[in-house]
N, C-alpha and C positions, 0 to 999 in steps of 0.2 A: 504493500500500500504506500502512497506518498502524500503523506500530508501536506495540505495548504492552511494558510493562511489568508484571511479573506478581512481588509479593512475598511477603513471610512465608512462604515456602515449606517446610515440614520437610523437612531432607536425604534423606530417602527416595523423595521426591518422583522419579518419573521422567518423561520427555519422554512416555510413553506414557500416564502417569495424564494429563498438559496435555490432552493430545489427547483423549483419554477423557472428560474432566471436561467438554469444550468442549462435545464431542458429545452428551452427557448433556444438556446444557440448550439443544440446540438451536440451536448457535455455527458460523459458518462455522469448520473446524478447519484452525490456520493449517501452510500448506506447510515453513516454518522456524519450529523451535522451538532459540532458546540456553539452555540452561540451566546457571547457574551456582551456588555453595551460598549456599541462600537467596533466588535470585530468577532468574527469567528474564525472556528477550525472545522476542515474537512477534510475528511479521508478519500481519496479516488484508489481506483484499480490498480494505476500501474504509470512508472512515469511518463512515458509517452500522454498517457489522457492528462497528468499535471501538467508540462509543457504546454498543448495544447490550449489548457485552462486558461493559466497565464499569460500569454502570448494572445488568447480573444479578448480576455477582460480587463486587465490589467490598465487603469490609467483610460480606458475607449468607452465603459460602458456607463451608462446611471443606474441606480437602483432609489427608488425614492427620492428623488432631488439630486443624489450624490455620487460621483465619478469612484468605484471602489477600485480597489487598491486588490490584487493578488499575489502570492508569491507562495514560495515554501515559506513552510512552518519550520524550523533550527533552533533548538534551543542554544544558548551562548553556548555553553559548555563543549556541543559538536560543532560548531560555528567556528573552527578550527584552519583545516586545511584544504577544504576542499570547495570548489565553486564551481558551477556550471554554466557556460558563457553558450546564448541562443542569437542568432537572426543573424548567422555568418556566411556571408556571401557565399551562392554555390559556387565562384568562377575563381575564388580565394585558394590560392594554389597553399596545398600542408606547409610548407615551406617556408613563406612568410608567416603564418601565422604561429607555426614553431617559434620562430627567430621572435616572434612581437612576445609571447610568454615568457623567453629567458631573460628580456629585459625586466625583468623583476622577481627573479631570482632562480634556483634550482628545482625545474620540472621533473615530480616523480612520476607521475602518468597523467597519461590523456588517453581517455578512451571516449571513444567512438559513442552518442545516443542515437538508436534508429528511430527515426520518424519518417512522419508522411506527410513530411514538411517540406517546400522545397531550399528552404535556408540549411543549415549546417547549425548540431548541437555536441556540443563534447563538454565533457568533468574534466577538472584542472585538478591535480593533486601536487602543493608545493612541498617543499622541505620542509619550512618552518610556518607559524601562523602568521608573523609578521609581512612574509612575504605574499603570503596570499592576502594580507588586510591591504596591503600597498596595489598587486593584481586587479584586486575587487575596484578599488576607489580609482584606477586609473585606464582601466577598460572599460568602464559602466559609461555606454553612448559614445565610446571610439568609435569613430567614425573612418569607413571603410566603403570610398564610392557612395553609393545611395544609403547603405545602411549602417543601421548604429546596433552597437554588440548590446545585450540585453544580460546582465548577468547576475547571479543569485548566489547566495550560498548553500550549499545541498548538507547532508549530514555525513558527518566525515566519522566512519567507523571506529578507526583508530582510536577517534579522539574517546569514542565510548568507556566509560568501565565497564570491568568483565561481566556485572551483573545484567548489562544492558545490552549488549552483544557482544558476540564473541568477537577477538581482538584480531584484524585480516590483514596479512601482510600488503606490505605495502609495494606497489608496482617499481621497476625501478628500471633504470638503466645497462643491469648486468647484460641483457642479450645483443645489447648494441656491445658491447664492454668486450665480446669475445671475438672482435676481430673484422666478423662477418659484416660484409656491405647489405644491413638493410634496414629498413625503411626506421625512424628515431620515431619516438610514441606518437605522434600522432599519426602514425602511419594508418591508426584504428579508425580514424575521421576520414581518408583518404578516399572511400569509395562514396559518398552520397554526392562529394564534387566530381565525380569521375577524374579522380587522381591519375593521371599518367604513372606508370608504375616510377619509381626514382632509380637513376644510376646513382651514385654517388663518387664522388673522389674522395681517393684514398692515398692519403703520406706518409711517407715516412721522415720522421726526423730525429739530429743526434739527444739520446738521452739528456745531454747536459742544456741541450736548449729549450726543455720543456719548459722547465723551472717562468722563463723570459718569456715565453710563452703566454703562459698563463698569468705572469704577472702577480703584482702585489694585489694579497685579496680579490683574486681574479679579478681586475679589471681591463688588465689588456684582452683578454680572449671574448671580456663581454662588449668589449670595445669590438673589436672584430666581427660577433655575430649581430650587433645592432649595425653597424654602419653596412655591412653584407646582405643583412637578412637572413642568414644562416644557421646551421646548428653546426657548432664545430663535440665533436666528441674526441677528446685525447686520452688515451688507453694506458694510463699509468700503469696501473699494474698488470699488463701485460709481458710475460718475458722477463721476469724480476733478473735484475743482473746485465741486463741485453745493453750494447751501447747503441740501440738505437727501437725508440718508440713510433707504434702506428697512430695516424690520425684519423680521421671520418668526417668528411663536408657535406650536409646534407644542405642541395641547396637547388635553386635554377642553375643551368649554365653559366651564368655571368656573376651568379654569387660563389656559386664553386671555386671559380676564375679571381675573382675579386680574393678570397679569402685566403687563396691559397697566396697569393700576391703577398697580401698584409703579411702573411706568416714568414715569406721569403724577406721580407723587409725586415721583419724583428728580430729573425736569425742572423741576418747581415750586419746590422746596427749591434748584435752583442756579440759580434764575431770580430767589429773590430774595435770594440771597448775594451774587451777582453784583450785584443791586442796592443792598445795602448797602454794598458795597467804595466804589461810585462816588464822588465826592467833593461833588458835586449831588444833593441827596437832598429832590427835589422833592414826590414822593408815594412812603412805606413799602412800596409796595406793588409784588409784580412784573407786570411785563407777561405780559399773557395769553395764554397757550401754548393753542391749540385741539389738540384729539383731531383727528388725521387718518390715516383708514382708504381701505387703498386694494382694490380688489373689481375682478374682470372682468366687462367690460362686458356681458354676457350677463346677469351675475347680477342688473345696476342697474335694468335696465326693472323687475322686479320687486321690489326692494326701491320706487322712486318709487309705485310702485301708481296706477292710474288715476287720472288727472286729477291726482297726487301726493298720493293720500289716506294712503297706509302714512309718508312720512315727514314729514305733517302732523300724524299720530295721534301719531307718536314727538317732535314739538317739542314738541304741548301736553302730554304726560305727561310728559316730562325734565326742560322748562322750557331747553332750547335750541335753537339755530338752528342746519339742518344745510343746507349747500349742495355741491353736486355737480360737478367738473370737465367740460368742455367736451366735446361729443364728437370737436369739430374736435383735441382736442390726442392722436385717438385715432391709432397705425398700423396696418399689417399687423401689426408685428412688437411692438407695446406697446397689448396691448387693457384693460389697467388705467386704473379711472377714479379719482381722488383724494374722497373722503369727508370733507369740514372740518366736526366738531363745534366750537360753540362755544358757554361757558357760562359761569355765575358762579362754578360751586364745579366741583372734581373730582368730585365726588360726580354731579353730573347730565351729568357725561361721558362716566363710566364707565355711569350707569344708560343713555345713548341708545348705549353701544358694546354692550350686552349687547342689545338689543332690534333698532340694526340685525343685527350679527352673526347672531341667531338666524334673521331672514328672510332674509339672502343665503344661511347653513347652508342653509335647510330648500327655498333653489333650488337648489342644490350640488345633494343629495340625491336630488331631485326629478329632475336630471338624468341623475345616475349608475343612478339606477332606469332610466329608459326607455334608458340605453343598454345596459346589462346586459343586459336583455330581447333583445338585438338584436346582443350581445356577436360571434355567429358569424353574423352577416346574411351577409356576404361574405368565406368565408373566406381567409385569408392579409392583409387589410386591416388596416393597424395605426390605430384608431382617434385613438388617442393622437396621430399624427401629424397629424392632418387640421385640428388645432386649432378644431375647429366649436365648441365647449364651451367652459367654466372653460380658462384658461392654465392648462398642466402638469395639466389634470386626468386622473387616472389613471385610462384610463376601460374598461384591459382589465386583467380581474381578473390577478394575476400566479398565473403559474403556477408552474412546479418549478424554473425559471431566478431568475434578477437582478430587481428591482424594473423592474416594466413592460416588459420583456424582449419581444420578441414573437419566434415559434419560427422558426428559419432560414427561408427561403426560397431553394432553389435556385435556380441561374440558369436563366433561360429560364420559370422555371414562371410561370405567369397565376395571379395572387389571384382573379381573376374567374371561376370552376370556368363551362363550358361557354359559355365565351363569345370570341367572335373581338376581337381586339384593332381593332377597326372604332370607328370616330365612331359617335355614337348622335344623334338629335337628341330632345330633350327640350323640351316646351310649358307653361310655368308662370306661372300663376294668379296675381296677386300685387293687395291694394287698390289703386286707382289713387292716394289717398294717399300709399302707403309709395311710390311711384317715388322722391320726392325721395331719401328716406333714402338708399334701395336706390341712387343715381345720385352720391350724394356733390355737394360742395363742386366745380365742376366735371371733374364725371364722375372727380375720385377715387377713391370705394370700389368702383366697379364696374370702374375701371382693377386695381384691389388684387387684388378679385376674382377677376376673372378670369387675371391673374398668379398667383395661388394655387392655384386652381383645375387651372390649366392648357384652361380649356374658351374657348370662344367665347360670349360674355353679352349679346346684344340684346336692348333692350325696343324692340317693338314701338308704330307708329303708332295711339293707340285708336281701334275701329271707332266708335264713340257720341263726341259728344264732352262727353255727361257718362256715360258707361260707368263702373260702379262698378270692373270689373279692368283690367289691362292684361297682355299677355299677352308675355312674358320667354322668348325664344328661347335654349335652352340645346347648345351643340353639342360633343360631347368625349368620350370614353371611360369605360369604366365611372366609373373613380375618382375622374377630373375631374367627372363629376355627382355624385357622391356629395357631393363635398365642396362644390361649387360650389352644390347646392340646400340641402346641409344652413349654407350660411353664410346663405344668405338666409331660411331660417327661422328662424335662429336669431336673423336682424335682427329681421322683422320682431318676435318676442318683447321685443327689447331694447328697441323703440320704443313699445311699449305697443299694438301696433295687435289687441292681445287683452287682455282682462283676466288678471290675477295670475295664478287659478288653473285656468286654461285653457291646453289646447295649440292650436301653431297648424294649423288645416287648410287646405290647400288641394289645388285641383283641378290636377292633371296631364293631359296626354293624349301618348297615344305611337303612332305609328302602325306596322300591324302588318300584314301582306301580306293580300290580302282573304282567299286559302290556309287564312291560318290563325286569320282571326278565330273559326271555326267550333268549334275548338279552344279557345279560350282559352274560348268560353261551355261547350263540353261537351253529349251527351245532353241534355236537360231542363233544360240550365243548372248541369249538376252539379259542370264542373270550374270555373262562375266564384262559383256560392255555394261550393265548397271554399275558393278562394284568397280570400273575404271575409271569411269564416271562420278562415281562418290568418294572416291580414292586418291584420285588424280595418279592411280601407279599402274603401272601396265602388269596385265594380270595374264599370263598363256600359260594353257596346257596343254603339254604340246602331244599332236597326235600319234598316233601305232605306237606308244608304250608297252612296254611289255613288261607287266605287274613283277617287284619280285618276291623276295619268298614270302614275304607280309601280306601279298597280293596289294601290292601301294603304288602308287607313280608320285611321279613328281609334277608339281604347282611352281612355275617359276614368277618372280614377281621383282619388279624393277621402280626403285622409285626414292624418293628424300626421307627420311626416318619416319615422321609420322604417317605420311602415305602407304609406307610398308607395314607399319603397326598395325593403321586400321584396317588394310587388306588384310591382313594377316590373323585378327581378330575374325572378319568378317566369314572369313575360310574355315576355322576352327569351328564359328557358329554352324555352319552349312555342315562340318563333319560331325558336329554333335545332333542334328536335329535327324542326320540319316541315321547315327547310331539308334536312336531312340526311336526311329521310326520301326526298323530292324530288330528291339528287341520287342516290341509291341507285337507283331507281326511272328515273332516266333513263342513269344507268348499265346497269342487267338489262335497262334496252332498247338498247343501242345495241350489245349483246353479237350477235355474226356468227350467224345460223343455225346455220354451219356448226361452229358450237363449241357449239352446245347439243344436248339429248339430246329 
């Protein structure tokens, strides 16, 4: 329930006008109403109908003569830390309105309230009460384009004694804290404005610079994300011991760009303070601090661009020298590659961070498209988890829950809808170049692999022994293919063995009982141009097969990851619905005479 408060009331006012008035404008009409002179209290269902309440009556309506006043009911005591700010523009990118929250102090969460509003509502949770007293009084009718923020204090749990509810941890920061590029707490508010998903940039810099950084009593860093607009998050205790700390810029393009600038300035300016302290002051000058950007390795094959021509274009137009960390220094679990700019002035630092940035964005991008497309390939599948893409990319739109939430799943239920939880075997195509990649430093990453995966990862002996493919036996369950072919396309992209702007295709074949190859072509071919058509993959089976001892042929199928999934899915279904058809049919036959009519 969420109480309101209901004021200015004229003493005439009775419980039955509340109820009336509510009703009148189309209000859940609350089951307790207190009314005392001059003000009452009401119970509603649920916040959404409070907001609503609010937001009709609030200051617009009369009741008796008099303009009443609505809001939450808060007693002082939870009248703490928490506020909830209403009427935010839906065109209001996360972003800014991040950056306008740190201006008054340390954001422990913002989550997201869903309404059927078309403005934007989110709960502010600050560190301290102070901060959120300063928040309240300096956002209340900030003004933002045509609207003005509308903001309230809601009940802050925390603040509760245990006898009044139980005591709920408090949201924080930690998941942004571990490294991963994704979305800072408001990321929860993100979808009612149709949030673009966020890339973020990511720095590195030296341990000893953070300190200058952040400044006295954080004021330089807050200095930075106000004049930006930005969330800067710096990863202290990340790496304890490491001489060098990650950063996190959530921001637009131009505030990423912007922030990162400011940062290269305040490392420069204590880099050469530092060096005038010294007592040897051999050359006035400080040592040279490089731009270093760190990017997941998905994204780098495409920023290097064939033959390394995209970050040869970006040295001779910056006027610096940009070199790329190893791939040996890659794991399962740390697929960031390190990015060292290095130059004569700031100015051509910042000019090759805005130019790489823009081309890893626009692979970010590129990704989250084709996976979106493909969002419900296999329902109940948390893509998010598969880590085939961007680190922490968020790559299921969120829904009415938690940022990247994905929807319960009962026990026992199969994500795999019409499919037996059986091994699959899987036959895949791959250059006879990419083996190395794909085979690791010895047999490493297909060790990783296949650990991730959870499937079984043999390459094959090649038939030819200058054959252009070699042919990668895949053996595992739905999801372990899912993941285990969508990591190998997604090498081969990394390694360049396609140009920039091309997806990678390759040839699959799957075999399928000879029963029901009949089926997957269809009448005339009708049900396998359907499924190439709904696939965008080219789908032959090719004819005069000769079944082998499985009595099986092969399904071959050619096309960009997800096209082959969903072919590949849709095959599976066609072999499951002939099985089932097959065992019906030998069931109505093994039925007794004597029990049929």
């Amino acid at each position: 329930m969420s109480k309101l408060y209901v004021g200015n009331l004229s003493p005439s006012v009775t419980v039955e006008d509340l109820k009336q008035l509510f009703g009148e404008w189309k209000l859940p009409v609350a089951e307790q109403v207190l009314l005392k002179s001059g003000y009452a209290f009401m119970d509603l269902p649920d916040q959404n109908s409070a907001i609503k309440a609010i937001d009709t009556l609030s200051g617009k309506v009369e009741l008796h003569g008099k303009v009443i006043e609505v809001d939450y009911s808060v007693p002082k005591k939870l009248r703490s830390r928490k506020i909830q700010i209403r009427n935010i523009p839906p065109h209001l990118q996360w972003e800014v309105l991040d950056g306008l929250l740190a201006q008054y102090g340390t954001v422990d969460n913002v989550e997201q309230v869903n309404t059927d509003t078309e403005t934007a509502v989110v709960n502010v949770t600050y560190s301290t009460k102070e901060e959120t007293k300063e928040a309240f009084e300096k956002l209340t009718g900030h003004q933002f384009d045509d609207y003005s923020f509308k903001v309230s204090y809601i009940v802050d749990m925390d603040a509760a004694p245990p006898d009044q509810a139980s005591r709920t941890r408090r949201g924080g920061r930690s998941s942004r804290d571990q490294g991963a590029c994704q979305p800072g707490p408001s990321g929860e508010y993100g979808a009612p404005r149709n949030k673009p998903y966020d890339y973020c940039l990511r720095m590195v810099v030296p341990t000893q610079m953070v300190g200058a950084i952040i400044g006295k009593d954080g004021n330089t860093i807050k200095n930075v994300t106000k004049q930006t607009q930005s969330k800067v998050d710096i990863h202290r205790k990340e790496n304890a011991g490491a001489a060098e700390k990650p950063i996190t810029i959530h921001s637009t393009p131009d505030g990423c760009s912007s922030a990162c600038r400011m940062i290269m300035d305040i490392m420069h300016k204590e880099a050469k303070e530092t060096k005038e302290t010294k007592e040897t002051k051999e050359k006035n000058e400080p040592e040279e601090i490089p731009l270093k950007m760190l990017a997941n390795n998905c994204l780098v094959g495409r920023l290097i661009g064939k033959e390394g021509r995209n970050l040869k274009k970006i040295e001779e137009e910056t006027g610096t020298k940009i070199t790329i960390s190893s791939l040996q220094d890659l794991t399962i679990y740390n697929l960031e590659r390190t990015i060292t700019v290095k130059g004569s002035t700031i100015e051509s630092l910042c000019k090759a961070e805005v130019e790489i940035s823009k081309k890893l964005r626009e692979s970010h991008e590129n990704d989250i498209a084709a996976i979106n497309q493909q969002a419900n390939l296999i329902p109940g599948l948390n893509l998010n988890a598969l880590g085939i893409f961007s680190s922490g990319l968020p790559v299921l739109p969120p829904a009415a829950g938690p940022r990247g939430a994905v929807p319960p799943v009962a026990p026992g239920y199969n994500p795999f809808l019409h499919q037996a939880p059986e091994q699959e075997v899987v036959y895949l195509f791959i250059p006879t170049q990419a083996v190395g990649a794909l085979i690791g430093k010895k047999g490493q990453h297909i060790k990783q692999l296949a650990h991730f995966a959870g499937a079984s990862i043999k390459i094959a002996p090649p038939e030819h022994p200058d054959g252009p493919e070699r042919m990668v036996i895949i053996t595992g369950p739905p999801e372990a293919q899912f993941k285990a072919q969508g990591r190998i396309f997604g090498k081969l992209k990394e390694e360049n063995f396609v140009s920039a702007k091309e997806e990678v295709k390759l040839e699959t074949h799957i075999k399928v009982p000879s029963t029901a190859a009949g089926r997957v072509i269809g009448k005339g071919g009708k049900t396998v141009n359907e499924l190439q058509n709904l696939t965008s993959a080219e789908v032959i089976v090719p004819r005069d097969q000769t079944p082998d001892e499985n009595d099986e042929v092969f399904v071959k199928i050619s096309g960009h990851f997800f096209a082959s999934q969903t072919a590949q899915r849709k095959i599976r279904e066609i072999i499951q619905q002939v099985k089932q058809q097959e065992q019906k049919h030998q069931q109505g036959a093994a039925v007794s005479p004597y029990h049929s009519k």
